[in-house]
Structures are given as C-alpha cells and as structure tokens.
C-alpha positions as CSV (number, residue, x, y, z in Angstrom):
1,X,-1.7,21.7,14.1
2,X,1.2,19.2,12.8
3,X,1.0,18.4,8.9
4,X,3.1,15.8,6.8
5,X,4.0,16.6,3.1
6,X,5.2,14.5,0.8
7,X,7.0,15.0,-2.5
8,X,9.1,12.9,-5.1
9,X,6.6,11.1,-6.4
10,X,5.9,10.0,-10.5
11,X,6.7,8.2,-13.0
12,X,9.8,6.1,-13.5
13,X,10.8,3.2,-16.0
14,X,11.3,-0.1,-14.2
15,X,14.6,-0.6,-13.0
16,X,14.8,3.2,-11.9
17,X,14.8,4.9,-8.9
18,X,13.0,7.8,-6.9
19,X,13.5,9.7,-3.7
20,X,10.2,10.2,-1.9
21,X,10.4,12.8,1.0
22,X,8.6,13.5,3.8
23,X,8.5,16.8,5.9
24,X,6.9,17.4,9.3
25,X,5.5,20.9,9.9
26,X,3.6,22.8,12.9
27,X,3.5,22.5,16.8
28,X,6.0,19.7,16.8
29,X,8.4,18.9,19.9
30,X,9.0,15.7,19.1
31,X,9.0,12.8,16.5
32,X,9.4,9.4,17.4
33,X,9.2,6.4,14.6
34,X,8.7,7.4,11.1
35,X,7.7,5.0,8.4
36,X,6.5,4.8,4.4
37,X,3.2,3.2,4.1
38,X,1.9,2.2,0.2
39,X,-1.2,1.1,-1.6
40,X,-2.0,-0.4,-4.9
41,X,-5.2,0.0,-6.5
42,X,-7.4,-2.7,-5.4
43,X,-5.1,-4.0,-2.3
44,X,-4.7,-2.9,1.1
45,X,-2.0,-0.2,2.6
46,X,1.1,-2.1,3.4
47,X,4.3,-1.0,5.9
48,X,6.8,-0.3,3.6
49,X,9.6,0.7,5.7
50,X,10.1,2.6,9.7
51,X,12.8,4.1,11.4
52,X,13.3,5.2,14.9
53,X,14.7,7.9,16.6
54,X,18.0,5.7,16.8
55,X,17.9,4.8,13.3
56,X,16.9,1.3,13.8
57,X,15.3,0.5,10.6
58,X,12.9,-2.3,9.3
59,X,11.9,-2.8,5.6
60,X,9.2,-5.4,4.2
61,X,10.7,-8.5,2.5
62,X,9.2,-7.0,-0.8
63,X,12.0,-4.0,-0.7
64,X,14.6,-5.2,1.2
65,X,17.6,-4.4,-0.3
66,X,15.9,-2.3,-2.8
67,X,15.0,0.8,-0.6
68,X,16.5,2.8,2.1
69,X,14.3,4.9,5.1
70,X,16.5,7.5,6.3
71,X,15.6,10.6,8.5
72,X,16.8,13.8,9.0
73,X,15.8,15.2,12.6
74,X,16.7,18.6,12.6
75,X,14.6,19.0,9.6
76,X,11.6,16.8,10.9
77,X,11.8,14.7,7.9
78,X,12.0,11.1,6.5
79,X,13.1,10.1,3.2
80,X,12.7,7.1,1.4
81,X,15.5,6.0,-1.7
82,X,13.6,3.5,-3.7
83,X,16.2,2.0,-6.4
84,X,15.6,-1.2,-8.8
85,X,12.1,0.0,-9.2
86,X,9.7,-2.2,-10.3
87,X,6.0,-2.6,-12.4
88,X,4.6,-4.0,-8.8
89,X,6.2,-0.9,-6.6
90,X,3.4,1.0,-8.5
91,X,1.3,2.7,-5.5
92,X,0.5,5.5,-3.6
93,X,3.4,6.0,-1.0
94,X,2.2,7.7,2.4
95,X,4.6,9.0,5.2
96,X,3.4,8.4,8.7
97,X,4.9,9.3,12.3
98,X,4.5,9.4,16.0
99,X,4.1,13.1,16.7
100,X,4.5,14.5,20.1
101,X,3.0,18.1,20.0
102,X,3.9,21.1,22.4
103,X,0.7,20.2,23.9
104,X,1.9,17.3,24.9
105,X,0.2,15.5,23.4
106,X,1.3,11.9,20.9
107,X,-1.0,10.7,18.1
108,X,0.3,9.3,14.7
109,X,-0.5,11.8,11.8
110,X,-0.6,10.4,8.3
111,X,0.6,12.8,4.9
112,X,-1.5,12.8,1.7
113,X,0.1,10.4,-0.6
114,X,2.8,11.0,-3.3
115,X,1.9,8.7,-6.5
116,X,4.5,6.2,-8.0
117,X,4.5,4.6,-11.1
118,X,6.3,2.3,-12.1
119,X,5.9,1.6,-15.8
120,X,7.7,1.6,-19.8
C-alpha cells in the first residue's frame, strides 16, 4: 500500500510564503513525475506545478516565478516553496505522483490535501 502525506499548510498574510511538503510512504520502488495540484472553493483542481525524475519542471502561468517544485528522491518526497503569496493562492494544495510499486505495478496516487490561506 503506497500513501502521500502532506504538511505545511495554513494561514499566511498575503505577500508571505509557505513550504508545503509531500512524502511518499509504503511498497514504493519507484517514483516518476511528481506535481502540486490545488482547488478553490467553487472552481475546479488546477496543475500547479510537476517535476520529473530529471528535474525538469513546469509551473502554471498563475505561479510562475512565484513558486518552486523541488524533490528530494532518496526521501520519496516533493516540496513546494510558495513565496509572494496571494488572496487568490487560497486553496487546498494536493501532491500527486506516478508510483511504481514492488509489485510492479504504476498508477498515480493522490495525498489528502493541506489547506492554504491566504488572507489579512
């Protein structure tokens, strides 16, 4: 059984940053991309940001420049530096990633969600 765990979550003033983190746990052999999903009340989950194995990295225009995806394989875990924080960031921030299991087995598995607000 794999899990994903997120934590860094809360609440921050605009213009302030966070550090979400992601860790993989279980029958893991492998992980492939990673990537930060979010959803605002009302609105549908966006892509916020993936990496791959290599470290190639893609962000949505909303964050670009803003935040930063970085992993940390040896530790099966993604991170995500969100800086210049603002009211419209405001979400629920889910990790997500290609999981290859000592079964053998690939399937993406999805973490439960770390709130962020984003408010004075």
């Amino acid at each position: 059984q794999v899990q994903l765990v997120e934590s860094g979550g809360g609440l921050v003033q605009p213009g302030g940053s966070l550090r979400l983190s992601c860790a993989a746990s279980g029958s893991i052999l492998s992980i492939n991309t990673m990537r930060w999903y979010r959803q605002a009340p009302g609105k549908e989950r966006e892509l916020v940001a993936r990496i791959t194995v290599g470290r190639n990295t893609v962000y949505a225009n909303s964050v670009k420049g803003r935040f930063t995806i970085s992993r940390d394989n040896a530790k099966n875990a993604v991170y995500l530096q969100m800086n210049s924080l603002k009211p419209e960031d405001t979400a629920v921030y889910y990790c997500n990633a290609d999981i290859v299991t000592e079964a053998r087995d690939i399937d993406v598995y999805w973490g439960q969600g770390t709130q962020v607000t984003v408010s004075s």
